[in-house]
C-alpha positions as CSV (number, residue, x, y, z in Angstrom):
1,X,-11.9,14.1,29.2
2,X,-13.6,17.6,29.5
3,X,-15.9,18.8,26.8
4,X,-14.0,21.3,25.0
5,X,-11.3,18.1,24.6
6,X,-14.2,16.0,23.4
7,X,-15.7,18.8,21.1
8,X,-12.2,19.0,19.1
9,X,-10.9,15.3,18.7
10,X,-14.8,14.8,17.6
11,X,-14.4,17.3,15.1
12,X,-11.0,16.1,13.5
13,X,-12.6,13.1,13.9
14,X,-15.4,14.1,11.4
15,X,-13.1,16.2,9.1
16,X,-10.8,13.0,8.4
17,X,-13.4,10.2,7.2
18,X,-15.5,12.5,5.3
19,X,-11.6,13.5,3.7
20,X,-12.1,16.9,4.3
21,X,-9.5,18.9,1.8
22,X,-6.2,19.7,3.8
23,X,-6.3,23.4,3.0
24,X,-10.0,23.5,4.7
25,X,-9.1,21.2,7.6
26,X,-9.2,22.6,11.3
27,X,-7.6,21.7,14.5
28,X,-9.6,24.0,16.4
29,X,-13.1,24.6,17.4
30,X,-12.6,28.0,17.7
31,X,-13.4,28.7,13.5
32,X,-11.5,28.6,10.7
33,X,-8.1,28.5,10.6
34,X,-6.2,32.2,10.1
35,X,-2.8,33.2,9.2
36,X,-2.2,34.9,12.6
37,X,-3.1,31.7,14.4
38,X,-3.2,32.3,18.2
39,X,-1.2,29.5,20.0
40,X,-4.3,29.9,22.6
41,X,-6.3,28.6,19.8
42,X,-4.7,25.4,19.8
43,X,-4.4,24.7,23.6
44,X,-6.3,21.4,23.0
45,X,-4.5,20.3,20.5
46,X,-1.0,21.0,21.1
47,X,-1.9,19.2,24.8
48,X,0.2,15.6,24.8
49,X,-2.6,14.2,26.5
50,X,-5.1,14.9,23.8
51,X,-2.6,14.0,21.3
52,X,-2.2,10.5,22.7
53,X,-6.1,9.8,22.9
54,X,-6.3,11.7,19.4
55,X,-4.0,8.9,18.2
56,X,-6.0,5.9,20.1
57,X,-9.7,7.0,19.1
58,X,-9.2,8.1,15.7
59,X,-5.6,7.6,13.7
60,X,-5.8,4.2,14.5
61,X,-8.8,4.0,13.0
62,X,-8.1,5.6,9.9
63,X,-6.7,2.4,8.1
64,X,-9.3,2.7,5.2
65,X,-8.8,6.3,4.3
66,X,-6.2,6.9,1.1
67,X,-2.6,6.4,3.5
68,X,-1.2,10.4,1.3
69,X,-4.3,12.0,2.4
70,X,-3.9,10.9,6.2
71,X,0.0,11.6,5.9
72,X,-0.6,15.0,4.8
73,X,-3.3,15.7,7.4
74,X,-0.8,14.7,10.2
75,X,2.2,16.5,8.4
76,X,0.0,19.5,8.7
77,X,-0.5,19.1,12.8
78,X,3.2,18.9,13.0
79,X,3.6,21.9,11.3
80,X,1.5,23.0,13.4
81,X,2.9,21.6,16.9
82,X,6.4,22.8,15.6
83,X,5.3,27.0,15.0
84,X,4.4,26.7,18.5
85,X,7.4,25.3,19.6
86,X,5.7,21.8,20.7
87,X,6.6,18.4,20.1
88,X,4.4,15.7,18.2
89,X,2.9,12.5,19.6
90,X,6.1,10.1,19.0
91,X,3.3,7.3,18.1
92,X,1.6,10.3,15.4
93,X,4.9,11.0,14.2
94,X,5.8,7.2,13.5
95,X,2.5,6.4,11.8
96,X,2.7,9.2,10.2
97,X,6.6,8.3,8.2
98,X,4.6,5.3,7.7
99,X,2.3,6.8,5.6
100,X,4.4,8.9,3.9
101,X,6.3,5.7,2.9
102,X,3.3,4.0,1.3
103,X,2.7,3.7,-2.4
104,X,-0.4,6.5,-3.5
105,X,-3.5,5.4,-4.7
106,X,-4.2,6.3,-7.7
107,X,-5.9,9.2,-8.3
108,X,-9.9,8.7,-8.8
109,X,-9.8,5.5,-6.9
110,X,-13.1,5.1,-4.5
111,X,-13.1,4.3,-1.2
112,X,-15.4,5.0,2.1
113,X,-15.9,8.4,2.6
114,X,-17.8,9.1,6.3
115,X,-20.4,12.2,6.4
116,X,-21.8,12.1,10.2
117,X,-24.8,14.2,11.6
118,X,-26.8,14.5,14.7
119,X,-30.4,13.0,15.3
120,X,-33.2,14.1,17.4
121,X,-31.9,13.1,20.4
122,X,-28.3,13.9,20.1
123,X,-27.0,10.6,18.9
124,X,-24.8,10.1,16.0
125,X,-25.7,9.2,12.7
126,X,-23.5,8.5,9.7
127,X,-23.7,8.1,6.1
128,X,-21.0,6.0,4.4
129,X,-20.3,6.4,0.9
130,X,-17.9,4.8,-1.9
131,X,-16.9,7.8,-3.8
132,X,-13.7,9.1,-5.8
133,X,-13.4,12.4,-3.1
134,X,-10.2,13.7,-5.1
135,X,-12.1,13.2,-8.5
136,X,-11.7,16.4,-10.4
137,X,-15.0,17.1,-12.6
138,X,-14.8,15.3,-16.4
139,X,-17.6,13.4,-18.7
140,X,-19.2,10.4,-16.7
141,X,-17.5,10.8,-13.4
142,X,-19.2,13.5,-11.7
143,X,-21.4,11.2,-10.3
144,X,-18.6,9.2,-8.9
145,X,-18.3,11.9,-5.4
146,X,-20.3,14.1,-3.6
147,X,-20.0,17.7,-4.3
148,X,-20.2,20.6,-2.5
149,X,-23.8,21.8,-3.5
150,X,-24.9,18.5,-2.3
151,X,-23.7,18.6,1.1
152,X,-25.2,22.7,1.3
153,X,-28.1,21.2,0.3
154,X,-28.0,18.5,2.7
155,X,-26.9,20.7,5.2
156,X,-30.2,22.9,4.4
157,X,-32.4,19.9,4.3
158,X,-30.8,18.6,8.0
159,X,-31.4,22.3,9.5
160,X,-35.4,22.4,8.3
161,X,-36.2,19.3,10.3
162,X,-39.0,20.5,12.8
163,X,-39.7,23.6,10.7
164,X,-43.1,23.4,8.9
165,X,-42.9,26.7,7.0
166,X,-40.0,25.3,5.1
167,X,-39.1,22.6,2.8
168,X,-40.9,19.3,5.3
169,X,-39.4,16.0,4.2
170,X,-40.5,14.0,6.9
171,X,-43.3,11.7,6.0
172,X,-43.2,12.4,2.0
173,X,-42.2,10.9,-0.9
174,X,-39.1,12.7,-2.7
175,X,-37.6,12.9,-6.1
176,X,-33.8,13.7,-6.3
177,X,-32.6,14.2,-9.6
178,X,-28.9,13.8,-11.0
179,X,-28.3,12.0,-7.1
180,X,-24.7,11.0,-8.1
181,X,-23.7,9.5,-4.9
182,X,-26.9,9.2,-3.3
183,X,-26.0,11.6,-0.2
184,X,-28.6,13.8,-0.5
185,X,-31.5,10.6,-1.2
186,X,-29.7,8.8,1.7
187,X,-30.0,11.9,4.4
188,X,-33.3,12.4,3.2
189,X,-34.1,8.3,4.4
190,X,-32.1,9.1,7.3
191,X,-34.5,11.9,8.3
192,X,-38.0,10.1,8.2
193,X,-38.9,10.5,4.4
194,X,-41.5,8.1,3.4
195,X,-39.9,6.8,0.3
196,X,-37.2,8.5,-1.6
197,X,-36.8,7.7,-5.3
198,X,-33.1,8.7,-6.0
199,X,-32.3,9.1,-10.1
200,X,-29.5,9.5,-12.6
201,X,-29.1,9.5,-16.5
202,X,-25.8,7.4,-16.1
203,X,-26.4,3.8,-15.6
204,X,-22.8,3.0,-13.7
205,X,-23.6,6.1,-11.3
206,X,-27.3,3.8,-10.8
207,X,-25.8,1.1,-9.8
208,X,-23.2,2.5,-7.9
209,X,-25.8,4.5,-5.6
210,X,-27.7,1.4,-5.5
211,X,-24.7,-0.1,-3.8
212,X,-24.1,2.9,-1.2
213,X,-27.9,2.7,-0.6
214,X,-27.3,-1.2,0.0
215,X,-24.4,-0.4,2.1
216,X,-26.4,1.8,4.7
217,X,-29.3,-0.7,5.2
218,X,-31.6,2.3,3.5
219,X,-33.2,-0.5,0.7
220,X,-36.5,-0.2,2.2
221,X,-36.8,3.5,2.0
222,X,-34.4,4.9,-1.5
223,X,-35.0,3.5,-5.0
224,X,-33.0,4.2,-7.4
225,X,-33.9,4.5,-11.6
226,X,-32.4,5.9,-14.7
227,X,-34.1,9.5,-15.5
228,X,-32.7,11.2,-17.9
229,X,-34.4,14.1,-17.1
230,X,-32.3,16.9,-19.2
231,X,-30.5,14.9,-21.5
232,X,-30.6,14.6,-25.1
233,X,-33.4,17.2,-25.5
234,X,-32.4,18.8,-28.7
235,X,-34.2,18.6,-32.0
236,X,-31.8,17.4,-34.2
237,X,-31.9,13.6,-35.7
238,X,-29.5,12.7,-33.1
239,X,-31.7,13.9,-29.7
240,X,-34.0,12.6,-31.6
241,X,-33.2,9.0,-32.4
242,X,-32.2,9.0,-28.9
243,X,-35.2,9.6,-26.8
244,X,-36.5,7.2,-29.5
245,X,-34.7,4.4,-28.6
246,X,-34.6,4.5,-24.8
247,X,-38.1,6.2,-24.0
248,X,-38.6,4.7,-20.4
249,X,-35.6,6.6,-19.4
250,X,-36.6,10.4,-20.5
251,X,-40.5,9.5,-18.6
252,X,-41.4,9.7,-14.7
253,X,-44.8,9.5,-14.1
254,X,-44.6,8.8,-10.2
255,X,-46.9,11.3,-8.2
256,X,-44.2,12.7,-5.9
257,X,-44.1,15.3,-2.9
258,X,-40.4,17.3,-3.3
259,X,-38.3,17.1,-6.3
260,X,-35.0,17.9,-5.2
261,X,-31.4,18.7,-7.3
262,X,-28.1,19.5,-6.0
263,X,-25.3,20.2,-9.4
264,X,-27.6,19.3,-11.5
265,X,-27.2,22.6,-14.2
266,X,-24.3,24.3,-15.7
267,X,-23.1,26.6,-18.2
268,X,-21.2,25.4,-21.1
């Protein structure tokens, strides 16, 4: 298998267990995906070969993602294979009329969602998650997926590493406020933070990330606690009686080196 080969199923690879949306998922290494595709573009692909081992190395594996998101990824490749006048893998194709004829899950219901990233020394490293990935924003579930500010910031984070005229994580102690998920607290572990105390105001989201932090053997490096660092901090009798009643969680008074917060503001 040559490296361009390698480069592509790795990268459809990555797009399906971190449940990429279908209108953003390539097939191509070559960039995003236009509306005058070249079938050049595609070579890969569109080669039976790589179809097959696409198949063996990664459909197969794929039995924990939701079965209508996988269905609709593969019904998107034979739309593809068919512009170009090519023929699907028959084993894609039948897996992927399987799929089709599977019961959906219902909408907001968690599952492992895969986010993988490179080390120092080229090796793969992957943080898996249980989050809601088709959970449209609402009151108490944002923290129930990771959202695209988070992964920019991750992606920022990931990119500094070696820099020291820019944000340094390695070695420090770091605050992440409103961590939802935990991605962001989790990368941060994953990339040589000392200790990394990872906070929400919602208790359920707490103990959720405590479970994802459980989950990826990170225990000894992310914390979680209840900070609510924003809430409640009107003047009326209500804000009041509230930050009354549960003092601990409006106070943090852990010397920390980075505070960081992805989604954490907006406009009402």
């Amino acid at each position: 298998m040559n490296e361009e080969t390698q480069e592509t199923i790795s990268l459809i690879r990555r797009q399906l267990f971190q449940q990429v949306p279908v209108a953003q998922f390539r097939f191509s290494t070559d960039g995003p995906e236009v509306v005058d595709e070249d079938k050049a573009k595609y070579r890969v692909v569109l080669d039976p070969e790589v179809q097959t081992s696409l198949y063996q190395t990664v459909i197969l594996q794929t039995d924990q993602l939701p079965p209508s998101y996988v269905s609709k990824i593969l019904k998107s490749l034979a739309s593809l294979t068919e512009k170009f006048g090519e023929e699907l893998d028959g084993s894609i194709l039948e897996i992927m009329i399987d799929l089709m004829m599977r019961p959906s899950k219902p909408l907001g219901e968690p599952g492992p969602v895969t986010y993988f990233f490179k080390t120092g020394n080229d090796s793969e490293e992957s943080i898996v998650l249980n989050e809601a990935r088709s959970i449209i924003s609402g009151f108490g579930t944002t923290g129930n997926r990771t959202w695209e500010a988070a992964l920019a910031l991750g992606e920022f984070l990931y990119n500094q590493v070696g820099y020291s005229d820019t944000i340094d994580i390695n070695g420090k102690t770091i605050l992440e406020l409103g961590a939802g998920s935990g991605f962001v607290s989790l990368l941060c572990g994953k990339l040589a933070a000392k200790k990394v105390i990872a906070t929400d105001g919602n208790e359920d989201i707490v103990l959720k990330m405590r479970r994802n932090i459980e989950n990826n053997n990170l225990s000894d490096i992310v914390e979680t606690a209840i900070y609510k660092w924003g809430n409640s901090s009107g003047t009326n009798i209500g804000h009041q009686l509230e930050r009354e009643s549960r003092k601990a969680d409006y106070s943090f008074d852990r010397k920390v080196d980075v505070i960081l917060g992805a989604d954490i503001v907006c406009k009402t």
